[in-house]
N, C-alpha and C positions, 0 to 999 in steps of 0.2 A: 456531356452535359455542359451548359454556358453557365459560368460562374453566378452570372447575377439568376439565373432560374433556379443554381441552389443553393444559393444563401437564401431565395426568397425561400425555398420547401423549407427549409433549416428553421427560418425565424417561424413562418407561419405557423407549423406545427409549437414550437417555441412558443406560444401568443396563445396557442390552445391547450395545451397538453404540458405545461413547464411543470417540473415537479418542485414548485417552491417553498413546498414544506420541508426540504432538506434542509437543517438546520446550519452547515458550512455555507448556506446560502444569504445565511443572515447573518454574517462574519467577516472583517475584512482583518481581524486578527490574524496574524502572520504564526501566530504558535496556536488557532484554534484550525488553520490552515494548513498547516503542517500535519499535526494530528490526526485531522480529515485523511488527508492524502497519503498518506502512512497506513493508514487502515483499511484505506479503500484499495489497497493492493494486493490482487486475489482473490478480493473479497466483498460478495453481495451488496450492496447498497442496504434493502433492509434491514441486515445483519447490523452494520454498521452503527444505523441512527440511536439508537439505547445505549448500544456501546461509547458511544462518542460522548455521550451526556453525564454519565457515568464517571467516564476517564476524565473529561473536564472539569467536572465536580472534585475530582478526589486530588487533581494538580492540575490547577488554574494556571501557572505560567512553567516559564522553564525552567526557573530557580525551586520551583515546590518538585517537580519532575527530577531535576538533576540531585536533588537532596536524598528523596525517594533510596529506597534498598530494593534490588533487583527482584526479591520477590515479592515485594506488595507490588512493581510494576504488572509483571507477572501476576499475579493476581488482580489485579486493575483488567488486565486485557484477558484472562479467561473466558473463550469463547469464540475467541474470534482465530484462532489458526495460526499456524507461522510465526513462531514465536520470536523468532530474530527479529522481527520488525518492531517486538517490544522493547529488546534491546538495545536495539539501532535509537529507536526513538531516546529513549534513557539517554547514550552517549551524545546523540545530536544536543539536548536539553547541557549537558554538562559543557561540553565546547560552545553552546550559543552564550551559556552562562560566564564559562571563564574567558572566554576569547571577546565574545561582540558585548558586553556589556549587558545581559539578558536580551538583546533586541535582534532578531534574524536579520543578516547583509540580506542586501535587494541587488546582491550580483549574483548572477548567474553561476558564473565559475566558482565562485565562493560554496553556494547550497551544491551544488553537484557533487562536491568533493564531501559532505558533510556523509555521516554512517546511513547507510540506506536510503538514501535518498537519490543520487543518479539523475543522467541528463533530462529524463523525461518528466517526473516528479520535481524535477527544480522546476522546470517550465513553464508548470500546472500551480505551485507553489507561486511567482512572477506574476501569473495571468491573475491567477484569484486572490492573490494578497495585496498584488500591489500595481494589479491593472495595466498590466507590461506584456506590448504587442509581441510574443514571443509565437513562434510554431512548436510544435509539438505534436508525438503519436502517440496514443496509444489504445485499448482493445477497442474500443467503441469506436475512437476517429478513425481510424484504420478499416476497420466494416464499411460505414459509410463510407469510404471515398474508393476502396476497391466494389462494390455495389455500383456504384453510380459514377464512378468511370474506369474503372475497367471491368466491365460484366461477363469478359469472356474471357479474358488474358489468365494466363496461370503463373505461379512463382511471382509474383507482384511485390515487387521488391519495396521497403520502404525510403529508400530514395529516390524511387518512383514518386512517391505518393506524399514525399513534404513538400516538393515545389508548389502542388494544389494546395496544399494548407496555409503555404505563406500568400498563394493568389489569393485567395478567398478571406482569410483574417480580417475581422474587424478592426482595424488598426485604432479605430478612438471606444469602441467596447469591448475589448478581447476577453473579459470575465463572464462578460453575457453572451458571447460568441460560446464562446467554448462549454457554456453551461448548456445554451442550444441545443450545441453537438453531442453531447456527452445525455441530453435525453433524447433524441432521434437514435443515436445509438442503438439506445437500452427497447427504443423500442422497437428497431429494426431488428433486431436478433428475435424476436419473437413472429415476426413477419415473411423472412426470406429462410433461404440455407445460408447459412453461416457462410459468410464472404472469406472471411480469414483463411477459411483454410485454402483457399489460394493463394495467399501469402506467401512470400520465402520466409518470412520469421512462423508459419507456426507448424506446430510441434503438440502430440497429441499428449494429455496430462496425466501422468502416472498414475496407475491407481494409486487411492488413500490406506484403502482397508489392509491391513496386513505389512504396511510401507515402514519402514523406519522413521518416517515422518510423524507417524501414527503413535511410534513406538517412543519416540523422543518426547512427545506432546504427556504422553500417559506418566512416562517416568515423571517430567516437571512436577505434573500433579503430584502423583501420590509422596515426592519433596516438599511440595504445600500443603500439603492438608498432614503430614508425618512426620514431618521436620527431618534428623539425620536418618538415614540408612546405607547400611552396606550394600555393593554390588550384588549378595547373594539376598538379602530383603528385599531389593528393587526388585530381580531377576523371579520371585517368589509373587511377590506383589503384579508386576507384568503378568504375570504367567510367560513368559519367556523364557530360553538358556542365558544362562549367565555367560557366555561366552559372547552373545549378541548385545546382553545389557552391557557390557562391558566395554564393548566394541564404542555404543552410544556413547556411556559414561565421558569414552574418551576425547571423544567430540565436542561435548555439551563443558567439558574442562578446556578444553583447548580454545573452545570460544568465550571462556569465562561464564559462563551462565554458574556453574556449579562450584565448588572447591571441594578440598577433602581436608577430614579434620587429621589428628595425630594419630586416631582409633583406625583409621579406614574407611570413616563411614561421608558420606556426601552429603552436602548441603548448597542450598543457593545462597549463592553471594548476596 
């Protein structure tokens, strides 16, 4: 497909179909931007929008964020999955605070390196905070461009597929470029077979049900709503062996989420 045939399907649809009630749409806030994109990883769009209004509600910058105790974070982001990305966020807020002055760098290599955040989310971060012609992949741009130029090729590497993204970028509106993109996406996936999985990046997604993921999300909880428990309370309360909750325990300590008091019993930080 010739570049300018699909930038024009891109914008067109974009002119009809923009979902501009997403509320990161009416933000050029770099920490209401962050938060967006931090949440939106993994994770539904309409899941997000409540969530989003919520957490900005209850820490408006990243000095009320970085002050925060790990588990009203954690209970701020209840609902929405993947809980590291709570803490990530937390730790980003405490280094934007003590290092930059409360204000997010607008360098690239700077947000890359910050906790959870990485090459692609700094990007995405660049484009929509601060309108910087930057390329970027990821699940949606990536459909679209293996879709509509490679419709038959398999293994489609993504170094394939950024040279067309830097062709194509709107270099004087890359936040409205990429908002475009990111609803042709959402609504291509309801349209074709899933382009991705001719991808070399994709990878089919573990089950949830029965997952340690699953298992780690449940213990947080019953620490927020129960405050200390021992490994055999937890292991009681999961309905799990305590050899498994253990196993967790050891994880969720090691990444700091949890500590343990002098008794034995665990609590979040």
């Amino acid at each position: 497909m010739q570049s300018s045939r699909f930038r024009k399907l891109i914008l067109d649809f974009y002119e009809k179909y923009g979902r501009r009630h997403l509320p990161w749409r009416h933000t050029r806030d770099p920490y209401h931007i962050l938060v967006s994109e931090i949440m939106l990883q993994q994770t539904q769009v309409e899941r997000v929008i409540g969530k989003y209004w919520e957490f900005i509600e209850k820490f408006p910058n990243f000095k009320s964020l970085a002050q925060a105790s790990t588990a009203q974070v954690l209970k701020a982001w209840s609902g929405l999955g993947y809980n590291r990305r709570a803490l990530y966020l937390k730790r980003t807020a405490e280094r934007v605070t003590a290092e930059f002055k409360e204000k997010l760098p607008r360098d690239l290599t700077v947000l890359v390196d910050l906790p959870g955040v990485g090459p692609n989310t700094a990007a995405a971060i660049c484009a929509y905070a601060f309108n910087m012609p930057v390329a970027f992949i990821e699940t949606n741009i990536r459909r679209i461009f293996i879709h509509h130029f490679f419709p038959k090729k398999r293994n489609v590497r993504d170094a394939d597929i950024l040279p067309l993204v830097r062709k194509t970028l709107d270099m004087k509106r890359p936040r409205e470029w990429y908002s475009a993109l990111m609803d042709y996406g959402a609504h291509l996936k309801g349209e074709v077979e899933n382009p991705n999985r001719r991808s070399g990046q994709y990878a089919k997604q573990s089950k949830f049900e029965g997952s340690d993921r699953q298992l780690r999300g449940r213990i947080l909880k019953l620490l927020l709503v129960r405050g200390r428990m021992d490994a055999r309370q937890l292991a009681r309360g999961a309905g799990e062996p305590v050899v498994r909750v253990g196993r967790i325990l050891d994880a969720l300590l090691a990444e700091r989420f949890i500590r343990e008091d002098a008794a034995g019993r665990m609590l979040i930080v």
